[in-house]
N, C-alpha and C positions, 0 to 999 in steps of 0.2 A: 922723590921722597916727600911724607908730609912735613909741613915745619912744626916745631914742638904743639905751637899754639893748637891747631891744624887737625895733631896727633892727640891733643888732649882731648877737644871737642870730639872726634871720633871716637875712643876712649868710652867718653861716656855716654853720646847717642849708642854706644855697643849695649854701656851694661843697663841703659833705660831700659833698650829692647831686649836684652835676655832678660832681666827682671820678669818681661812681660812672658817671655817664653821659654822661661825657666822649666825645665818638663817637670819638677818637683810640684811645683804653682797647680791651684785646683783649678785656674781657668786662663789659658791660654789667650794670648791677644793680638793678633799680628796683622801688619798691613802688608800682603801680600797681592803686585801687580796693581789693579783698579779694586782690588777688595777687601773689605774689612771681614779676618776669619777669626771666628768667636772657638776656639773648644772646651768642652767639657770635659774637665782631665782628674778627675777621681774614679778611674775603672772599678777599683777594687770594690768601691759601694754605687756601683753603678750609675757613676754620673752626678750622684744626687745634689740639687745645690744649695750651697750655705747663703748663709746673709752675708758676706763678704763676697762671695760669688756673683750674687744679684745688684750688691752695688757697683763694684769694678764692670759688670755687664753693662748697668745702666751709666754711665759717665761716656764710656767707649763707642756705648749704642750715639747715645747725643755730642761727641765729638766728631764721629765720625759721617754723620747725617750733616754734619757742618761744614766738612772738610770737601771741597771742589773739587780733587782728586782721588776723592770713594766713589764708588758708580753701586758699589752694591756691598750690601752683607750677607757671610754664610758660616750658618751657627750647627756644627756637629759636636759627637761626644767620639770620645777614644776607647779601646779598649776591646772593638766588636759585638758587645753583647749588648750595650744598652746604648741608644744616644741620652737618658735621663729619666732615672726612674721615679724623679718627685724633689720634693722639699725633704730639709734636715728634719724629719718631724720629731724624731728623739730629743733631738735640742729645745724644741718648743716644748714640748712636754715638759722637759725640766724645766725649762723659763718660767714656766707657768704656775708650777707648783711652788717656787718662791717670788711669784709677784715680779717676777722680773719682765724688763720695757719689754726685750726682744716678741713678747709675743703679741705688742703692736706694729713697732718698729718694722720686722721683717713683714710681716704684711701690705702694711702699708708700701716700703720700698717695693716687694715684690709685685703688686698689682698696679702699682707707677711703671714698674717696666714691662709688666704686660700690654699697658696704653698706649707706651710708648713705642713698642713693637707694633701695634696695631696700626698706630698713627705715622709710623713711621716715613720720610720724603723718598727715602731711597729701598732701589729692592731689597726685599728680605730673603733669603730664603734660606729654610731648617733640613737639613740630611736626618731625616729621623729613621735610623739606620739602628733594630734592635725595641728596647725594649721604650715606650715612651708614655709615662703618666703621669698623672698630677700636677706639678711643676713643669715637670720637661714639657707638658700638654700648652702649659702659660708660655711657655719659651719658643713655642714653632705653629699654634695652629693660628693666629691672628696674625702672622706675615702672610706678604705674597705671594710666597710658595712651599709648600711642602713636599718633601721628596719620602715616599714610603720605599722601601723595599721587600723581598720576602721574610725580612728576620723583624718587619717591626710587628711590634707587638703592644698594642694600644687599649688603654682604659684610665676610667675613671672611678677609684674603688675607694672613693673617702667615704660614706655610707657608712663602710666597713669598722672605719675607726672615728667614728662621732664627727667625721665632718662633713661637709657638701663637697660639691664639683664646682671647687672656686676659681680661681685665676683665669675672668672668663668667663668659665662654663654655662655660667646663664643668660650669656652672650650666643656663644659659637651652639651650644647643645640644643637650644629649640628649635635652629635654623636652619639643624638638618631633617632631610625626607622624612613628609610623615611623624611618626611621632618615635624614630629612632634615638633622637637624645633622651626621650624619655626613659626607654629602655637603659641605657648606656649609663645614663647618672644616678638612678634608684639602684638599681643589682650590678652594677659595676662590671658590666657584659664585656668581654675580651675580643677586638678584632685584631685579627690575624693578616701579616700581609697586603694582598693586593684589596682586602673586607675593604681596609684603612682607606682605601682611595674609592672604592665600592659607596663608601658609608657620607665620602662627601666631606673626612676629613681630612686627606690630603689633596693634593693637586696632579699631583706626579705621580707613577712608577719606574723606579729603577733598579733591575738587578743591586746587591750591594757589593759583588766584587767590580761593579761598573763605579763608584762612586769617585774612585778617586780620580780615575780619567774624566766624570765630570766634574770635579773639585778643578780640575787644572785647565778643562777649558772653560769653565766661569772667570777664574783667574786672569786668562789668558786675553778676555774679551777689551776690546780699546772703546772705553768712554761707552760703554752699552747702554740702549735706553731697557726697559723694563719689556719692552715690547722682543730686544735681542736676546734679552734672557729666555723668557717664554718658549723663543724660539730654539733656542739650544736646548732648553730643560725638556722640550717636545719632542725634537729629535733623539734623545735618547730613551725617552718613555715607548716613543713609536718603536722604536730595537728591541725592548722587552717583552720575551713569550715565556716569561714565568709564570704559570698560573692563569694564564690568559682565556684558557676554556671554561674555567672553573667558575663555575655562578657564584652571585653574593651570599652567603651564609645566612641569611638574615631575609632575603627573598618571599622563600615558600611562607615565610611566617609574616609578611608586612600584614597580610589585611586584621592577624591576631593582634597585633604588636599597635598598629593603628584606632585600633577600638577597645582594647582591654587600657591603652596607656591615655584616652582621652578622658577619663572620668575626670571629676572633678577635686575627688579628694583621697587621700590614700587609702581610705576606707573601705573606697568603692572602688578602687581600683584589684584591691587585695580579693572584693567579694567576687569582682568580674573575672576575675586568676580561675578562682573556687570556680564557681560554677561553671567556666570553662571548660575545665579536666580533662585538655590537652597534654600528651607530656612536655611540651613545651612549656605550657603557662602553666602546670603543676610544679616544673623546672623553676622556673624564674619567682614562683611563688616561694619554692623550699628558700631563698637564694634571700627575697625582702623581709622573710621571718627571721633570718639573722643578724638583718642590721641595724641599726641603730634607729628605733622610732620617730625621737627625736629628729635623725640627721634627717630622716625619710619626710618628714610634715618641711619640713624649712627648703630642703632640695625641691619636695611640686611646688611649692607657692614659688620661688625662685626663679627656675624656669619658667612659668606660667606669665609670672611677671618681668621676665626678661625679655620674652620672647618680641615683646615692640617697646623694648628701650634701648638705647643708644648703649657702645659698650662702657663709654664713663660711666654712662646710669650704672648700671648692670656690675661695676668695679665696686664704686660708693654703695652700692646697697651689700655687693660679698664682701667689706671691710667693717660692714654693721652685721654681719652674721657672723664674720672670722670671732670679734672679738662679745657676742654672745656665745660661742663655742669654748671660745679661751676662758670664759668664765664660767662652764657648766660641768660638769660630771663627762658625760659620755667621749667625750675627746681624752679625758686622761684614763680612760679605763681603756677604750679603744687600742691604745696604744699599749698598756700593761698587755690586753689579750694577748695582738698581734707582733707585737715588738719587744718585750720585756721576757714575760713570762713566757709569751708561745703557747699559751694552754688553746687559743681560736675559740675561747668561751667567755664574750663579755659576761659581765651581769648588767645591764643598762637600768640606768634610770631617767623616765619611769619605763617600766618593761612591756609596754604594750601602748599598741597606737591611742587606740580612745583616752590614755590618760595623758595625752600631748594636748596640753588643751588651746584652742584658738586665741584665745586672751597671750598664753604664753608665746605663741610661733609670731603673734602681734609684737610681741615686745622687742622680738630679737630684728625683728625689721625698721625699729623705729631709730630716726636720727640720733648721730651724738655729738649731737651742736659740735662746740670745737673741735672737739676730736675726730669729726665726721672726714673720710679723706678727701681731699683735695684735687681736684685734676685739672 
């Protein structure tokens, strides 16, 4: 038997650890075997995560990158439909509209823990099992591995509601083939499944009724170098023939997508759609007349200028866009469209490319001395 003293210490190493794995808790925290497992535990709104969520992430992420008996971290969401559908953006939206910190605050924490995932000493790897964008995109595609399966469902659809493709995105999206991120962060193009790993944004395919037989032998692995992971996370991709015949979706159309998305300015990218008059690039045409002008001029120059900077660069310059966003029109109506109201009819201002003028998309890129973030 234990002695009281013994009995108390156990006691409360019990209720530190169910705190952490309280199932009520939006984000799960557990050291289980050689690994630190992260979940995303809001099914009901798909994952999505708060500012409390991102900081308890980031403390756990850098405790555990410290601790000599973590060999690896594995970051899923619960629930089966989504591993992370994004940021609390209703929240920010309210912050914003009364001047409240939050809508520096979470940015800034948030794209600290995208870096920090990047930078990470120890494996990473994300089960993006389901539906995965925005946020959940910051939370898995700068580790070391990504695992897709048939049910993820990946995009990047800020465009939509007056923002860019941040946490990141003007990191990881130029870097993929050809000029696919361009596609991907202007019209908020949807890959499907195995696309995901096709596209260059994951690493891995894994059936997702396999997952959790790979959850337990990642678990299972004694002191694994990055190199043993690889190898297990390989051996199970090799097992998967879901989809496996199926060409990339996105294929027949690279030499379109490669030349209509290389202009230089959205101007002429829109003119190069037009005279196209493919249904394809008539498609993806219908798709940048509904989004945000604005978000559309700041997302090329973004990527343009991402594409050979480092991803701190590339963090510090989307935390001088986030909060030119947070202080402009089209982010709070974006969200009235799609979020509030439901009507899918901004009214942007201003309403048409040519009146985004360069002086302005200048300004949203310029330093803000102190307040500039920090990495």
């Amino acid at each position: 038997r234990l002695k009281p003293f013994n009995r108390l210490q156990a006691i409360l190493q019990h209720l530190k650890m169910s705190k952490h794995t309280d199932s009520t808790a939006e984000v799960l925290l557990e050291k289980r075997g050689g690994a630190g497992v992260i979940t995303l535990n809001r099914p009901k709104i798909l994952n999505a995560i708060s500012f409390s969520m991102i900081q308890q992430i980031y403390s756990q992420v850098k405790t555990w990158e410290q601790d000599p008996e973590t060999f690896l971290i594995i970051i899923k969401g619960t629930g089966g439909r989504a591993f992370c559908a994004g940021g609390d953006i209703r929240a920010l939206a309210d912050a914003g509209k009364v001047g409240d910190r939050l809508t520096q605050d979470l940015f800034r924490v948030e794209y600290t823990l995208n870096n920090t995932i990047g930078t990470c000493k120890k494996p990473y790897v994300a089960l993006i099992d389901g539906i995965t964008m925005g946020g959940g995109v910051g939370l898995s595609v700068h580790g070391h591995f990504r695992v897709a399966t048939e049910k993820t469902l990946f995009a990047m659809p800020e465009t939509s509601i007056g923002l860019f493709p941040d946490v990141g995105g003007g990191y990881f999206l130029p870097r993929l083939s050809g000029k696919i991120g361009y596609l991907l962060a202007l019209t908020g193009f949807r890959l499907k499944g195995r696309d995901v790993l096709k596209a260059g944004i994951a690493t891995h395919f894994v059936e997702s009724d396999k997952l959790p037989a790979l959850e337990e032998d990642l678990i299972a692995l004694k002191s694994p170098s990055k190199e043993n992971i690889a190898d297990l996370l390989n051996s199970y991709h090799m097992k998967s023939k879901v989809d496996q015949e199926k060409e990339f979706v996105l294929d027949e159309h690279m030499e379109k997508i490669n030349s209509l998305f290389s202009a230089n300015t959205m101007e002429e990218i829109v003119k190069k759609l037009k005279q196209d008059g493919s249904p394809f690039a008539i498609k993806q045409l219908e798709t940048i007349n509904k989004m945000s002008p604005t978000s559309l001029k700041l997302t090329l120059r973004q990527l343009r200028e991402g594409a050979s900077m480092s991803l701190q660069e590339v963090l510090t310059m989307e935390y001088r866009l986030s909060q030119a966003c947070m202080g402009g029109h089209d982010f709070y109506e974006g969200v009235r469209a799609v979020l509030i109201d439901k009507d899918h009819s901004p009214r942007w201002k201003p309403a048409a490319l040519e009146e985004v003028s360069d002086e302005f998309v200048d300004n949203c890129f310029k330093p803000l001395g102190n307040n500039d973030l920090k990495l």
